[in-house]
Backbone as JSON, one array per atom type, in Angstrom:
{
  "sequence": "XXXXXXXXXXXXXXXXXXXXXXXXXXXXXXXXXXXXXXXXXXXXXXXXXXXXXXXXXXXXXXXXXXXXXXXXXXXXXXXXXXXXXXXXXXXXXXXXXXXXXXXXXXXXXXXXXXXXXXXXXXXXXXXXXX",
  "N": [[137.91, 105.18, 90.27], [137.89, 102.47, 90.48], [135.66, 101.55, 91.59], [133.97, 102.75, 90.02], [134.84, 100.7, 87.5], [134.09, 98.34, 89.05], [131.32, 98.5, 89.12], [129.88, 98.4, 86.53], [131.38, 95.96, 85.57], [129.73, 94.6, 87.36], [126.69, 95.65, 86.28], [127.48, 94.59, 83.71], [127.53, 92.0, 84.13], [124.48, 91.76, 85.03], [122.98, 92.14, 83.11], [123.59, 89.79, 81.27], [122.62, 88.13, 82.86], [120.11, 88.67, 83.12], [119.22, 88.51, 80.59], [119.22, 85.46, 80.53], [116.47, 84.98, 80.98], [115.04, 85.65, 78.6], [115.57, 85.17, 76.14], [115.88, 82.05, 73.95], [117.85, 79.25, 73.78], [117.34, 76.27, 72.53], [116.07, 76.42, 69.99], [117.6, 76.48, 66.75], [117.71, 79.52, 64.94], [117.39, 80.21, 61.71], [118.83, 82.04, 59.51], [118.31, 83.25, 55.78], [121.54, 84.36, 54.14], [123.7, 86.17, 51.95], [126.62, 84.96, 51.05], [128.9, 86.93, 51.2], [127.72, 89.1, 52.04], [127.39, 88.39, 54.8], [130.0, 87.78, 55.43], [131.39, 90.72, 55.11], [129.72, 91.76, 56.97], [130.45, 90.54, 59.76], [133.15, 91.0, 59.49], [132.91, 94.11, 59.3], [131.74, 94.0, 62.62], [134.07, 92.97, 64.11], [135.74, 95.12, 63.49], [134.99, 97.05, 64.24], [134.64, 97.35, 66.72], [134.84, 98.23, 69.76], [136.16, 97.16, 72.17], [137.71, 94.74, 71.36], [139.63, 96.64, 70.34], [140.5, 98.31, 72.61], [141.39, 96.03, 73.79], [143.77, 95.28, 72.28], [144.87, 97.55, 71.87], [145.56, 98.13, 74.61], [147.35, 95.69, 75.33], [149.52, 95.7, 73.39], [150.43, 98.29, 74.46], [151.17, 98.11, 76.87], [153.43, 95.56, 76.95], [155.32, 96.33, 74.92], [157.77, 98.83, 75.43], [158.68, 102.05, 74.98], [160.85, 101.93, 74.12], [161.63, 100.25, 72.01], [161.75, 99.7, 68.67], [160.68, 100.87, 66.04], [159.92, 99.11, 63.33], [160.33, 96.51, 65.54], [157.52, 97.29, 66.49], [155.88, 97.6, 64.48], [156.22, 94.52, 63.55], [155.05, 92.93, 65.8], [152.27, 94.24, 66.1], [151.61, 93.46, 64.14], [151.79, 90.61, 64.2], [149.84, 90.62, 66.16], [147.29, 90.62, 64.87], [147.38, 89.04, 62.81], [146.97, 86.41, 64.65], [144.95, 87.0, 66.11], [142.92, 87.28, 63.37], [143.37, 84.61, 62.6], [142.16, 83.47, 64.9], [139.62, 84.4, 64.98], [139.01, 83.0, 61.84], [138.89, 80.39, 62.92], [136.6, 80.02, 64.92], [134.92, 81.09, 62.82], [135.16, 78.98, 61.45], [134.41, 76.64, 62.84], [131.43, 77.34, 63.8], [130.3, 76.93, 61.72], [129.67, 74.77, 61.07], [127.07, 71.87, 61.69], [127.12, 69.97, 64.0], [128.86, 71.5, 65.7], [126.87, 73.44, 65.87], [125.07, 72.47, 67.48], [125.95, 71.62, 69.92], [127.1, 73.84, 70.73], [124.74, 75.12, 71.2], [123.03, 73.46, 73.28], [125.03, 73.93, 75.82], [125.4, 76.11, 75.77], [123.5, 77.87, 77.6], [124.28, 77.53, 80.13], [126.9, 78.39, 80.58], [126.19, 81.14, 79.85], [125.37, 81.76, 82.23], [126.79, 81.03, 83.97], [129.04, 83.18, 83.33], [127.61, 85.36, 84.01], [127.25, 85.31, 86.6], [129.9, 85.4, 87.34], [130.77, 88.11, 86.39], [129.02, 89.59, 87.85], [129.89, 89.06, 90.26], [132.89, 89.11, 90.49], [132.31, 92.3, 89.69], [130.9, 93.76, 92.29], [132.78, 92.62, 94.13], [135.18, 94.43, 92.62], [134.09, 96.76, 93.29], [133.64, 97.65, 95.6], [135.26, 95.77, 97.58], [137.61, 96.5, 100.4]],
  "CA": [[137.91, 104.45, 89.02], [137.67, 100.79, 90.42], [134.12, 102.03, 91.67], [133.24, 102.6, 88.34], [134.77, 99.9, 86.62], [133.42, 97.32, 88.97], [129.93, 98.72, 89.19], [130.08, 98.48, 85.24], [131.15, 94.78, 85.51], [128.09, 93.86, 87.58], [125.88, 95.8, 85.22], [126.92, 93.29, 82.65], [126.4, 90.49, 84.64], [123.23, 91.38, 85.03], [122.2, 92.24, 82.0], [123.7, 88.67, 80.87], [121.51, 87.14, 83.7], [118.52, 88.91, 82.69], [119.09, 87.53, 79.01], [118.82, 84.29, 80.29], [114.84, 84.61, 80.99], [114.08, 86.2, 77.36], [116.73, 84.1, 75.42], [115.23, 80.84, 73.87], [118.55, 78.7, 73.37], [117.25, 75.41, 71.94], [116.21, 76.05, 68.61], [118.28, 77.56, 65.73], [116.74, 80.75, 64.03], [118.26, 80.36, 60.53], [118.39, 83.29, 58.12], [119.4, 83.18, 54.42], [122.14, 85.79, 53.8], [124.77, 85.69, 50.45], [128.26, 84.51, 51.88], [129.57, 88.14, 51.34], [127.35, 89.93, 53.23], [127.7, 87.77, 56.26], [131.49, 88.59, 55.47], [131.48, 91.79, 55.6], [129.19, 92.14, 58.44], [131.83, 90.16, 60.36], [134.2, 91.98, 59.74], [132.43, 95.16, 59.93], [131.59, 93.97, 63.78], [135.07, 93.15, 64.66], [136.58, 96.08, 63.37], [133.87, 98.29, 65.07], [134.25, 96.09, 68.49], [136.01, 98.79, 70.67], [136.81, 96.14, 73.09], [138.95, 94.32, 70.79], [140.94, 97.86, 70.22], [141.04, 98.47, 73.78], [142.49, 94.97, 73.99], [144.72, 94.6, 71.54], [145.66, 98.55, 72.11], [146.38, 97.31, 75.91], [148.56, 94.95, 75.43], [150.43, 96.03, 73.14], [151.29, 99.19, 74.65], [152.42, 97.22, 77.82], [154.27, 94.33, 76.3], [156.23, 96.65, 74.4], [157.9, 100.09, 75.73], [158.91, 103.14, 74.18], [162.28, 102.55, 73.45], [161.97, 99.49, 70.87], [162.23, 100.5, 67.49], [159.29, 100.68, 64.41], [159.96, 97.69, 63.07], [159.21, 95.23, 66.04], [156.36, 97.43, 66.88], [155.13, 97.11, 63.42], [155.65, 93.18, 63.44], [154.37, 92.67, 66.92], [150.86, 94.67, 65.77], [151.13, 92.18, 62.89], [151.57, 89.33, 64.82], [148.7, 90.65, 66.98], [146.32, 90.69, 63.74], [147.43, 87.59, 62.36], [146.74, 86.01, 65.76], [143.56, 87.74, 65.79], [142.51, 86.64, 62.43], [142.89, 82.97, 63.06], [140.95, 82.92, 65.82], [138.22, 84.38, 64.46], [138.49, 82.27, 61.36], [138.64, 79.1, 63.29], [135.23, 80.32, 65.57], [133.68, 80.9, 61.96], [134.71, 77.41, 60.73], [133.59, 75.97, 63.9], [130.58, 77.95, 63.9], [129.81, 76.79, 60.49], [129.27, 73.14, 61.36], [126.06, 71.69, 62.34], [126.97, 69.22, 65.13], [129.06, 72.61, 66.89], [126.2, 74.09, 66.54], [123.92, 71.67, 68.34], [126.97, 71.56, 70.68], [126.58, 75.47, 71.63], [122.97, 75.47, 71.67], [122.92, 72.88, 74.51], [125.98, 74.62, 76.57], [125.14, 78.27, 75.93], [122.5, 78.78, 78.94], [125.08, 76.96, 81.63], [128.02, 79.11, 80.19], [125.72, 82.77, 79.93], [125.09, 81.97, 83.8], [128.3, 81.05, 85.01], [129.57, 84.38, 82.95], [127.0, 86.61, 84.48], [127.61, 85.23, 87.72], [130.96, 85.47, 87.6], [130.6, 89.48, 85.77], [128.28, 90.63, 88.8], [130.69, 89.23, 91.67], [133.97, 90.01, 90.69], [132.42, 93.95, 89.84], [130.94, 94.0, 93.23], [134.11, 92.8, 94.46], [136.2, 95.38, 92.47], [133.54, 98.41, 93.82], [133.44, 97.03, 97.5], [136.42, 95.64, 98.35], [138.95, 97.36, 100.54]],
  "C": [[137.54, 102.98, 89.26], [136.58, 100.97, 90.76], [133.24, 101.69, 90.27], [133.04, 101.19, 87.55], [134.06, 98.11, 87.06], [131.89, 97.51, 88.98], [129.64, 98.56, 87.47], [129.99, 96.63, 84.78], [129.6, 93.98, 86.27], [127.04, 94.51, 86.54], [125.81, 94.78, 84.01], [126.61, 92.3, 82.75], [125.37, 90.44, 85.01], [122.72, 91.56, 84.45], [122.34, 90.69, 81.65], [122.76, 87.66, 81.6], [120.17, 87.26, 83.2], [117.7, 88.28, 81.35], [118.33, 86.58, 79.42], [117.28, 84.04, 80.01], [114.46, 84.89, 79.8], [114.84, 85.69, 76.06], [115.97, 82.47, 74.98], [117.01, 80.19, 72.86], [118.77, 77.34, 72.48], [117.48, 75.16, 70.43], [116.82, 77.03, 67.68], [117.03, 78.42, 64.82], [117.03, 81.34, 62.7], [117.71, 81.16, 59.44], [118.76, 82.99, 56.9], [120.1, 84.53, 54.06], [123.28, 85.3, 52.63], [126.3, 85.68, 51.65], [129.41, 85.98, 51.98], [128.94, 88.83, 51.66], [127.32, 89.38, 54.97], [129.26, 88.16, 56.57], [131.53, 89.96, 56.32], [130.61, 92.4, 56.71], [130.37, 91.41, 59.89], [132.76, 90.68, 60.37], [134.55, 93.22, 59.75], [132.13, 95.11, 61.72], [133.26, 94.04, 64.47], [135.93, 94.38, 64.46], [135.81, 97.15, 64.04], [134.31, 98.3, 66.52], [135.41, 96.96, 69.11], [136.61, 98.3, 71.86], [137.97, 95.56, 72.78], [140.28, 95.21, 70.69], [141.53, 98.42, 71.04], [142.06, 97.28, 74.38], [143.64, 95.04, 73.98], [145.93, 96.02, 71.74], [146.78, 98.24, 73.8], [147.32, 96.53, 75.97], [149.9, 95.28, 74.45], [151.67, 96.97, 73.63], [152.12, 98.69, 76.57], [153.27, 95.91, 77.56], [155.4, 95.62, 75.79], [156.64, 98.51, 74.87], [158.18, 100.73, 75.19], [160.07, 103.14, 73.27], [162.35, 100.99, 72.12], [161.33, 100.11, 69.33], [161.19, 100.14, 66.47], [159.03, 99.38, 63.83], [159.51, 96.83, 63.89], [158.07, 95.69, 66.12], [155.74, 96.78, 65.71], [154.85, 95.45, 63.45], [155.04, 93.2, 64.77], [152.71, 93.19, 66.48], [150.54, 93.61, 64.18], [150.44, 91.04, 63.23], [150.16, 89.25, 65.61], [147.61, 90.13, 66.08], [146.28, 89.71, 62.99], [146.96, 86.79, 63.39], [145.21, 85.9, 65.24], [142.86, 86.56, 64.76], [142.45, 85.1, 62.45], [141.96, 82.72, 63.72], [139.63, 83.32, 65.36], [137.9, 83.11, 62.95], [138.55, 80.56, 61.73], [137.34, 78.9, 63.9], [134.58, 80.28, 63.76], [133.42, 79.17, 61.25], [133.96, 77.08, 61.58], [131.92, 76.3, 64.28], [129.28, 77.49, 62.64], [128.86, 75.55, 60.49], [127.93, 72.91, 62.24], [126.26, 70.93, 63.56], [127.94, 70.19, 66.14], [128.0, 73.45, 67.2], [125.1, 73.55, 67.66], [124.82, 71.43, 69.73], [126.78, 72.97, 72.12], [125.17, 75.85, 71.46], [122.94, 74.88, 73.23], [124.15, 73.38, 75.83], [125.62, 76.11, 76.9], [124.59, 78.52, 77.08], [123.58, 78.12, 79.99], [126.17, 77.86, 81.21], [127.94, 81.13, 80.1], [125.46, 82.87, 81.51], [125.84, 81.45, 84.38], [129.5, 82.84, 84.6], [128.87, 85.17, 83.52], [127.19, 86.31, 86.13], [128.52, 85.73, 88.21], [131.18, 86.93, 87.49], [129.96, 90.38, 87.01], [129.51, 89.93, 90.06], [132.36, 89.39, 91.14], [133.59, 91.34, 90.3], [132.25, 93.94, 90.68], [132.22, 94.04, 94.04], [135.02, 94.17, 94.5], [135.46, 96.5, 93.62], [133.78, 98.46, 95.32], [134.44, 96.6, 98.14], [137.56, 96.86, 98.94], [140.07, 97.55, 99.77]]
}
């Protein structure tokens, strides 16, 4: 299994590397979409995003063991989703703004190649290490 899962992590770091060459980060590529279909595509992605569910499923089910009772689970998966929800709507405010975006235009390519760096050597790691 750690085979797998780090041969998996370098795959994405090198897909993320490969981005970089076919990726043009400078200039914004602005669409017009109505404020409720950008919605609901947002929150059609995150609710799709089986990462997030593997997350949020992960931690929960180790944070909390078998024997606590419906109730915290229930708030605790609240709390998770309220959590959640902030952060995404603080990324969309922030996202919204023109001088963050001129912010993460100029950061993005030093930040997609320290992540793919980092994505292909800790999988090698996991697959390879004793």
């Amino acid at each position: 299994m750690r085979l797998v899962c780090g041969l998996y992590l370098s795959y994405l770091g090198l897909r993320i590397l490969r981005s970089l060459r076919t990726t043009d980060h400078s200039e914004p590529n602005p669409v017009a979409h109505s404020g409720s279909r950008v919605y609901l595509r947002g929150i059609l992605t995150i609710v799709t995003n089986p990462k997030a569910m593997l997350f949020f499923g992960a931690l929960t089910a180790t944070v909390l063991p078998l024997s606590v009772p419906l109730t915290t689970r229930i708030s605790a998966v609240t709390a998770l989703a309220l959590s959640a929800l902030s952060w995404y709507c603080l990324v969309a405010i922030a996202f919204s703004s023109e001088p963050f975006q001129r912010l993460y235009r100029r950061i993005v390519f030093p930040i997609d190649l320290l992540s793919g760096c980092f994505f292909l050597a800790l999988g090698l790691y996991l697959a390879f290490a004793p």
